[in-house]
C-alpha positions in Angstrom: 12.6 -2.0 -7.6 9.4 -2.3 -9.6 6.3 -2.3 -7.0 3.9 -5.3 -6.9 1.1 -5.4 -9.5 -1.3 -6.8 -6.5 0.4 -4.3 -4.4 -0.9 -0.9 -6.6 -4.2 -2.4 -6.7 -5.1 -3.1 -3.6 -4.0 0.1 -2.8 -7.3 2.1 -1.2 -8.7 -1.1 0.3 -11.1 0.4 3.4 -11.8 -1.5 6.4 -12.1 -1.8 10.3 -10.1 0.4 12.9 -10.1 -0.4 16.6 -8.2 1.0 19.3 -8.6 -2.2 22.5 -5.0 -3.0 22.5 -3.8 -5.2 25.3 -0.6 -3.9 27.4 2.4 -5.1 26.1 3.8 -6.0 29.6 1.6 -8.7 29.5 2.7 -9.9 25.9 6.5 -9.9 26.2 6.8 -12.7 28.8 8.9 -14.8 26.3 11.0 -11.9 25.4 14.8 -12.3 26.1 15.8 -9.2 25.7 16.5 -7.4 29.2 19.1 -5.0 27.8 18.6 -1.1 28.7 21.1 -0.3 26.7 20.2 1.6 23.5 18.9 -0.2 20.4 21.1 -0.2 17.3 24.1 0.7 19.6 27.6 -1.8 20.6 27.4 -1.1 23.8 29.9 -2.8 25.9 30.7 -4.0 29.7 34.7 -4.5 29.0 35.0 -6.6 26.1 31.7 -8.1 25.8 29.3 -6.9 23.0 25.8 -6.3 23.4 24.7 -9.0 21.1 27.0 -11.1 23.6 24.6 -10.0 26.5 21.7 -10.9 24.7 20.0 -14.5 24.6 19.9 -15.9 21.1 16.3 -15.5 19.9 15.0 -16.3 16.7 13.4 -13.1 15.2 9.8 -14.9 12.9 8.6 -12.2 10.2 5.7 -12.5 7.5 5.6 -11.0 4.3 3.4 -11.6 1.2 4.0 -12.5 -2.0 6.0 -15.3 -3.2 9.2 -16.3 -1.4 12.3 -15.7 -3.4 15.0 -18.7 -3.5 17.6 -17.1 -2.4 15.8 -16.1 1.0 16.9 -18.6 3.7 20.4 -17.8 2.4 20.1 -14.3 2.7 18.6 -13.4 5.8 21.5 -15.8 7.4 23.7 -13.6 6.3 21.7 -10.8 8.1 22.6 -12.6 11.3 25.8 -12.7 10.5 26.3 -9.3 10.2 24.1 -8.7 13.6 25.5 -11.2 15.8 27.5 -8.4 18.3 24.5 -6.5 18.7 21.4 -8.5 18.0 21.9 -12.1 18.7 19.2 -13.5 16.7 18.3 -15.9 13.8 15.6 -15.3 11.2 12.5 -17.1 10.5 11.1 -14.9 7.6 7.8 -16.6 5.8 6.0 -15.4 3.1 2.2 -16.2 2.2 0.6 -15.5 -1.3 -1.6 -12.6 -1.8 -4.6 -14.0 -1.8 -3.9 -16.1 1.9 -2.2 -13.2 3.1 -4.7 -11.1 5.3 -6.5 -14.6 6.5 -3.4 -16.1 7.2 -2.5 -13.2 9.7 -5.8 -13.3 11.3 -5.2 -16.7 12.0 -1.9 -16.4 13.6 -3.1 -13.4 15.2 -6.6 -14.3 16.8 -4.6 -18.0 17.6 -2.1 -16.0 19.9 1.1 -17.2 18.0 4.1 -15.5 19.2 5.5 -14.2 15.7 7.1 -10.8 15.7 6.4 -8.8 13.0 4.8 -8.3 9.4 4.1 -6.4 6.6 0.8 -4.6 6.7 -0.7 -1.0 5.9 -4.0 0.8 5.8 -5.1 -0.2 1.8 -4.1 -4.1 3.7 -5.0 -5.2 6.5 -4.0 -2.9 9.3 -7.7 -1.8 10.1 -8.8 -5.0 10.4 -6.1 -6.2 12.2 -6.7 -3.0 14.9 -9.9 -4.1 15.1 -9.2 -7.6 16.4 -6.4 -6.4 18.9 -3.5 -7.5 16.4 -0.6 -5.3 16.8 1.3 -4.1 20.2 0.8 -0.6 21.5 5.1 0.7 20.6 4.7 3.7 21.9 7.3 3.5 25.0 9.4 0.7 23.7 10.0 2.7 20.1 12.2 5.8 21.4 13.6 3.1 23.6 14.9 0.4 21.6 14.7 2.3 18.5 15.6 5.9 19.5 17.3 6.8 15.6 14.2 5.5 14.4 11.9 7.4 16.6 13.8 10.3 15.6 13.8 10.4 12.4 9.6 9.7 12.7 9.4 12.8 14.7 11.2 15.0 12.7 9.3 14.2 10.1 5.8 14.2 11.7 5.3 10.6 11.1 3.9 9.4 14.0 1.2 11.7 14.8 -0.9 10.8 11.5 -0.8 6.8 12.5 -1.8 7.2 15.9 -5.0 5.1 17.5 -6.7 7.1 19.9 -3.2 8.4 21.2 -1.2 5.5 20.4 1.4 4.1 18.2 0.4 0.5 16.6 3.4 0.1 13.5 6.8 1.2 12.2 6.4 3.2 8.9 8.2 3.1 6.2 10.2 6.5 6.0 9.5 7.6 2.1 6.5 10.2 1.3 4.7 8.9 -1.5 1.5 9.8 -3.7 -0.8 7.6 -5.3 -2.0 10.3 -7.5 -3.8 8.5 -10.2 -2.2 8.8 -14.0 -2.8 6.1 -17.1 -0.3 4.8 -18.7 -1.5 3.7 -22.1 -0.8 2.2 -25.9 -0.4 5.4 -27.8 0.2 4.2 -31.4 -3.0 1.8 -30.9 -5.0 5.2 -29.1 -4.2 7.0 -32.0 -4.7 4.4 -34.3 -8.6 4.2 -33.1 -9.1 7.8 -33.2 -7.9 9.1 -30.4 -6.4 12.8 -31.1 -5.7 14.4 -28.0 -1.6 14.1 -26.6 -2.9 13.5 -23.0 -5.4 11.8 -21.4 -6.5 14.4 -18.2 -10.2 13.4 -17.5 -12.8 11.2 -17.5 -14.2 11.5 -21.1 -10.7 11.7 -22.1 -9.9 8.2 -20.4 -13.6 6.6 -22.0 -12.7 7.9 -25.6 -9.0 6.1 -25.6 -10.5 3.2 -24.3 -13.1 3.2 -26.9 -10.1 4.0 -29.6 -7.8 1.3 -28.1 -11.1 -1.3 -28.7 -11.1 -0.1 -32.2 -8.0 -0.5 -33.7 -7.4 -3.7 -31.5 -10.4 -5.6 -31.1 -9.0 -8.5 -29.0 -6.8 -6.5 -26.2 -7.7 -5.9 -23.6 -8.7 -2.5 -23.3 -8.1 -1.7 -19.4 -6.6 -3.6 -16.3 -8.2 -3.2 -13.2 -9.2 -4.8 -9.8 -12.5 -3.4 -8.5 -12.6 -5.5 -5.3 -13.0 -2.9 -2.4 -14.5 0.6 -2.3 -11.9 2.3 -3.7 -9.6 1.0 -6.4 -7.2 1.9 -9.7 -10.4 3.6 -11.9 -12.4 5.0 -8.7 -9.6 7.1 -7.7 -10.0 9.6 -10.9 -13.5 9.4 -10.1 -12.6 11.0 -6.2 -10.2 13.2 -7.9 -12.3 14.5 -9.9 -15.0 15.9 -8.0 -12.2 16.4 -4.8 -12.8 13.7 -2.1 -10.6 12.5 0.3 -10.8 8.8 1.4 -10.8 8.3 5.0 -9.8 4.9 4.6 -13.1 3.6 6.8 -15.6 1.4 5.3 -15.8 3.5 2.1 -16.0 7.3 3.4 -15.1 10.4 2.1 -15.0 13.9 3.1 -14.6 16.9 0.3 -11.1 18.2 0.7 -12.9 21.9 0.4 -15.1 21.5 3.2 -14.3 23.7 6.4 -16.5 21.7 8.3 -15.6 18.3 7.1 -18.8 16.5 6.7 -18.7 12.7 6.7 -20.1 11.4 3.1 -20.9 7.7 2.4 -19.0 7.0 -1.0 -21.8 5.4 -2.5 -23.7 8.7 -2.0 -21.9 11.3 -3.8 -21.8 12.7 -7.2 -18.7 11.2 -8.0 -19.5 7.2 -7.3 -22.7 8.1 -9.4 -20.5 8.8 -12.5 -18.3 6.1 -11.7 -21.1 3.5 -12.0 -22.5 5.0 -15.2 -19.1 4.2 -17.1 -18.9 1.0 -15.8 -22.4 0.2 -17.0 -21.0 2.0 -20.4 -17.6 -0.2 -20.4 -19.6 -3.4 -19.3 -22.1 -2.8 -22.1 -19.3 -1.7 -25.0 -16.5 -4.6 -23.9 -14.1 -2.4 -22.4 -13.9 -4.6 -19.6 -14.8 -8.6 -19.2 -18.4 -9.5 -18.6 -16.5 -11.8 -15.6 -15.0 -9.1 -14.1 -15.9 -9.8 -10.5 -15.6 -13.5 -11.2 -12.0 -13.3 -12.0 -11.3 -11.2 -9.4 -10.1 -8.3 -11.5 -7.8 -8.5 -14.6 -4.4 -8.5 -15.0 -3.2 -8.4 -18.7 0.6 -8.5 -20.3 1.6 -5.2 -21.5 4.7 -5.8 -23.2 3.0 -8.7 -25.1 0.4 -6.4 -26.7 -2.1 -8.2 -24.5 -3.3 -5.1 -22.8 -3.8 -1.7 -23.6 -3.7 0.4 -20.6 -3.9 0.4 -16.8 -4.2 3.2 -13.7 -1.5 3.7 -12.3 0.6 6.1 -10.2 4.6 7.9 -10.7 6.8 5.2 -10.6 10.3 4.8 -12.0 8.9 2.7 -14.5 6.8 5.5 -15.9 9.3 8.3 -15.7 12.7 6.3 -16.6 11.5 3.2 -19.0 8.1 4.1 -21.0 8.6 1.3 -23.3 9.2 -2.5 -22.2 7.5 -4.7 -24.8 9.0 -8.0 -26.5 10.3 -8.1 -29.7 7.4 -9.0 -32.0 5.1 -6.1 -29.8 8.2 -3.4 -30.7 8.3 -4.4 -34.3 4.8 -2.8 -34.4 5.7 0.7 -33.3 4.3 0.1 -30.0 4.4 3.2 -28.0 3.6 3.7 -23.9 2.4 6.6 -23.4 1.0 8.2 -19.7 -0.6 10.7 -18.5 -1.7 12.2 -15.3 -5.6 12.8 -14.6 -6.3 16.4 -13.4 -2.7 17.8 -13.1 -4.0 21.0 -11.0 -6.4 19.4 -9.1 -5.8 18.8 -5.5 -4.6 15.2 -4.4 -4.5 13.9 -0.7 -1.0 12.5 0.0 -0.4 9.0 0.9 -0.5 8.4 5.2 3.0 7.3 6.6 1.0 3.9 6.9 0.5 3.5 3.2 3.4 1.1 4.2 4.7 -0.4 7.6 5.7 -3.0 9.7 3.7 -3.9 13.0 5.0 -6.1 16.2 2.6 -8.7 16.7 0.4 -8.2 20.3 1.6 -12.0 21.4 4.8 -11.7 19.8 8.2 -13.4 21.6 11.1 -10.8 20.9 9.2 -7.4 21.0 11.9 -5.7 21.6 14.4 -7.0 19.9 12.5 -6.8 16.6 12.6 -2.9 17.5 16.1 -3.1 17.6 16.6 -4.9 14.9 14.5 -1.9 13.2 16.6 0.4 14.4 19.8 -1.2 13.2 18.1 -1.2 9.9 17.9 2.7 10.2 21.6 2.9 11.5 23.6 0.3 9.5 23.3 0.8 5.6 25.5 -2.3 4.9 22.7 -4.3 7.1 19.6 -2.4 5.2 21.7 -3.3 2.0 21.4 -6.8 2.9 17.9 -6.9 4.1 16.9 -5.3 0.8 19.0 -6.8 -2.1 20.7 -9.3 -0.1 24.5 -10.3 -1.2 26.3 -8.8 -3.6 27.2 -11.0 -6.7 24.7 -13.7 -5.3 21.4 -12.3 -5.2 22.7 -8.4 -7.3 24.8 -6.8 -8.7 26.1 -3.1 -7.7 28.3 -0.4 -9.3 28.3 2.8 -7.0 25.3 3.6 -5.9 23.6 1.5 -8.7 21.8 -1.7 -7.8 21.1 -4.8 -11.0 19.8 -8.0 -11.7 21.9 -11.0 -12.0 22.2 -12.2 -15.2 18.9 -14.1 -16.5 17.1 -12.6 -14.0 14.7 -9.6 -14.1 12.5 -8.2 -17.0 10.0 -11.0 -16.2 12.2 -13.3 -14.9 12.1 -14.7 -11.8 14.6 -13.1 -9.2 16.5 -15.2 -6.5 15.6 -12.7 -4.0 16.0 -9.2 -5.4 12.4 -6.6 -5.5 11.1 -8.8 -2.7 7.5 -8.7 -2.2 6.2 -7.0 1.3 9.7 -4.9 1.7 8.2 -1.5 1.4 7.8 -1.2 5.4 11.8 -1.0 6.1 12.3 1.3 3.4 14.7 4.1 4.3 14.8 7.2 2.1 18.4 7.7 2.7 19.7 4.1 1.8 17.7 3.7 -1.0 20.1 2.5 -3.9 20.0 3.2 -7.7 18.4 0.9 -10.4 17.3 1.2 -14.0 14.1 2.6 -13.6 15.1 4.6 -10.1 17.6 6.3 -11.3 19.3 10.2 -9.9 16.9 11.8 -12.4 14.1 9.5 -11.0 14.3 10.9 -7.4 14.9 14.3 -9.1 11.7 13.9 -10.8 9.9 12.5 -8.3 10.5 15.1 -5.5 9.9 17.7 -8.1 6.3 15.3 -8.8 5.4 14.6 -5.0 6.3 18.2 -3.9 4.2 20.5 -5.9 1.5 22.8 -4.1 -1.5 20.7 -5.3 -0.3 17.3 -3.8 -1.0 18.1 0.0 -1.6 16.7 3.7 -4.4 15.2 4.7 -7.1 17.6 5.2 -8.3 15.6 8.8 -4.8 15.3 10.0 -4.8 11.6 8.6 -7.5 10.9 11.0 -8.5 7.2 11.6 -12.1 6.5 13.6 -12.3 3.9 16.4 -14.6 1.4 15.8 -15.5 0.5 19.1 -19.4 1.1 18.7 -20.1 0.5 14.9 -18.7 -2.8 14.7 -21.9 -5.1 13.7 -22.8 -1.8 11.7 -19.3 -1.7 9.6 -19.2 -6.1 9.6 -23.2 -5.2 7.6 -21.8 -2.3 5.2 -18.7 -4.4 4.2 -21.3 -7.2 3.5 -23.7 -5.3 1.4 -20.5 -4.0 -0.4 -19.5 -7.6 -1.1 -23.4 -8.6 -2.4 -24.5 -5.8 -4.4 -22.0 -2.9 -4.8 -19.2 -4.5 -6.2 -22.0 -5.6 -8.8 -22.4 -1.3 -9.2 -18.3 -1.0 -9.9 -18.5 -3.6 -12.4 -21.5 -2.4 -14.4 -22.6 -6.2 -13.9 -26.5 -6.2 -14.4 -27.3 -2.9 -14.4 -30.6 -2.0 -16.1 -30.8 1.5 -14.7 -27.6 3.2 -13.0 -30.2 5.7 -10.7 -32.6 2.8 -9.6 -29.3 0.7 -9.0 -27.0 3.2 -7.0 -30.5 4.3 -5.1 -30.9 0.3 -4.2 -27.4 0.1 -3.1 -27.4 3.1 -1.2 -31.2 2.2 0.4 -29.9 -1.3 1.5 -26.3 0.7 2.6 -28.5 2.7 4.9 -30.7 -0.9 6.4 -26.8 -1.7 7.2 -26.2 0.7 9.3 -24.7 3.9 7.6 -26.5 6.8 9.2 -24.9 5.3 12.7 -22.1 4.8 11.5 -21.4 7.9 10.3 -22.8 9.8 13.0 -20.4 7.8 15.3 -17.5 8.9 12.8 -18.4 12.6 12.6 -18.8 12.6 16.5 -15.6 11.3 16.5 -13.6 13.6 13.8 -15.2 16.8 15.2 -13.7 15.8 18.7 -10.3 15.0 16.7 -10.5 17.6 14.9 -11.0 20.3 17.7 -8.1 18.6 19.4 -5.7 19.8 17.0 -6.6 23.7 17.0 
């Protein structure tokens, strides 16, 4: 299904990471689940199931976004379909965007016994390390999810999430790349002036902006959300002159640098530039004077409202370019994209780009594994979970999955392309749609799989936070006060006196410590792995 709007642009959120993780033993008092017996299996003692051997429990998940109507409806029918070898009900909430990180700080520092949500490392997952949030899986995930654990370790995906050594959340099992590409208004790009067939680089992207302002003076020109270090536009910026975001309080290292040296973002070539368009874009009207006051902007493509956004591969890019309503169409509207620096280098996405983490006080630890790893075993059970019941909530023809009628293409769904569903996906159950279709995945290994999209050059790495904490708490606030003024190219007189102010008070925060802490730390790591 098509991914969240909210969810792309939060995508490079940085934040906290903390390894003080209390032992689950302690946690998992009000678990009811005593079973040795394999997860996922129908193991039996005569003729009694293992669901029958299990207390009822009733499993409580969060997920954010809005929740669809058919939900209550649908996850009983999950139960249904569990009840020999799970035993459990489902309490499954969802929280708005905005609320969403709070509210799980709440429940979290409170000591509510929920038992599991959505979260990854552009989210909240740092943050949530940081406070003690999630259980430490390590031993109960080969045990109550061994198909699961399996298929992780095959794949190497466990090593890259790993706290100090430890396993903290259930990835999703899909390699992804957030590669940066534009997707655009052609006919109005080359309406304005704009001659080129692609846009690749930086001056390309500034002169079809500055086109798409011509020949429409009242679209908007460019959606984006500039609310963290790294977001939709910074990301050329960082592909551009070849950083890699370590997903910590905004540093980078170069992906060509043997020695990986630990770089504030705010000090590097590339953030310079960055700041120097946005004065530019501020100053011309490519992007709202309110910017930071609306929290970003979030225009209506298909109703000619907006001209172009940053994006990544989706199946909405390579299977339906053009979606725009009738009296947009009648215009010749054209989508067009385009991907930024096709040979340069491009980090790909950590296995917790999305996941699913047991809460530290949750009540059914290990049955939420199981329930996991029946999601891994049983595709009529992940079928559910994901599209939920055929001819109620989608249709299906094959391996083809569909709206019901009235419902998508900016309609409201009953429950299909649930928000916060990316951490069970499954690369092997994953159905068919209109914009993911066989030529989709065709295209998108063919994308995700060339030589320039590669590993993580630190192994993935993530820093403990253990001794930078009031340090990273002052960075994140001078961030909040005066650079996300920078990334908006809000009252900037001069971008060298402003970037030098930012990164002079950047440095009163903290940042030398914190990045010698974090280089201590990622020479160690990296020495670890030889």
């Amino acid at each position: 299904m098509a991914k969240s709007t909210k969810r792309i642009a939060a995508g490079l959120a940085a934040a906290v990471i903390a390894v003080s993780l209390a032992a689950c033993s302690n946690n998992n008092k009000n678990s009811s689940d005593n079973s040795s017996s394999p997860a996922g299996t129908n193991a039996t003692n005569g003729s009694t199931t293992q669901g029958e051997k299990l207390k009822p429990v009733t499993l409580r998940f969060y997920f954010p976004g809005d929740k669809p109507q058919a939900t209550d409806e649908v996850w009983q029918y999950v139960s249904e379909l569990t009840k020999d070898t799970l035993n459990a009900k489902f309490e499954v909430n969802f929280v708005n965007w905005n609320d969403f990180k709070n509210k799980m700080k709440l429940l979290q520092s409170s000591g509510d016994n929920y038992d599991l949500n959505f979260d990854g490392n552009w989210l909240d997952f740092p943050n949530a390390m940081n406070r003690g949030g999630y259980l430490d899986i390590t031993d109960l995930l080969p045990k109550y999810a061994p198909t699961l654990y399996k298929q992780y370790t095959d794949n190497n995906l466990l090593d890259p999430i790993k706290v100090d050594g430890r396993v903290y959340a259930a990835p999703w099992t899909i390699k992804k790349t957030s590669k940066p590409i534009v997707w655009y208004r052609g006919d109005l790009a080359k309406k304005g002036g704009y001659t080129k067939d692609k846009v690749e680089t930086t001056e390309d992207l500034d002169a079809m902006l500055h086109a798409l302002k011509k020949a429409q003076p009242d679209i908007l020109p460019i959606s984006f959300r500039p609310d963290n270090w790294f977001g939709d536009v910074s990301r050329v910026f960082q592909e551009k002159y070849g950083y890699e975001d370590l997903n910590f309080h905004g540093l980078v290292v170069k992906i060509d640098d043997p020695e990986h040296k630990v770089i504030p973002w705010e000090q590097t070539e590339a953030f310079k530039e960055y700041v120097t368009y946005m004065k530019k874009w501020n100053d011309d009207g490519i992007i709202p004077k309110n910017l930071l006051a609306t929290k970003g902007t979030e225009g209506d493509f298909g109703a000619g409202t907006m001209g172009s956004a940053i994006n990544q591969i989706d199946g909405g890019i390579l299977e339906n370019p053009n979606t725009f309503k009738p009296q947009v169409a009648a215009q010749g509207a054209v989508k067009t994209w385009s991907e930024f620096y096709p040979d340069a280098k491009w980090i790909l996405e950590s296995p917790l780009g999305n996941a699913v983490a047991i809460n530290k006080s949750a009540a059914n630890p290990e049955r939420a594994l199981m329930f996991l790893e029946q999601l891994t075993t049983n595709e009529k059970l992940y079928d559910a979970v994901m599209y939920g019941i055929v001819d109620k909530t989608y249709k299906q023809d094959g391996r083809k999955v569909s709206y019901m009628e009235g419902q998508g293409n900016g309609n409201p769904s009953n429950y299909l392309d649930w928000a916060g569903q990316w951490g069970f996906w499954r690369k092997e159950f994953q159905k068919e749609d209109d914009s993911r279709t066989a030529n989709y995945f065709k295209q998108y290994d063919q994308f995700i799989n060339r030589p320039n999209n590669i590993n993580s050059t630190v192994n993935y790495f993530i820093p403990d936070q253990t001794n930078i904490k009031t340090e990273s708490a002052k960075r994140e606030q001078v961030l909040s006060e005066r650079g996300l003024l920078l990334m908006t190219g809000i009252n900037i007189k001069d971008v060298e006196s402003g970037v030098a102010d930012f990164i002079a008070k950047e440095k009163d925060a903290g940042t030398d410590k914190i990045v010698t802490d974090v280089q201590k730390q990622l020479d160690a790591y990296m020495a670890s792995q030889k």
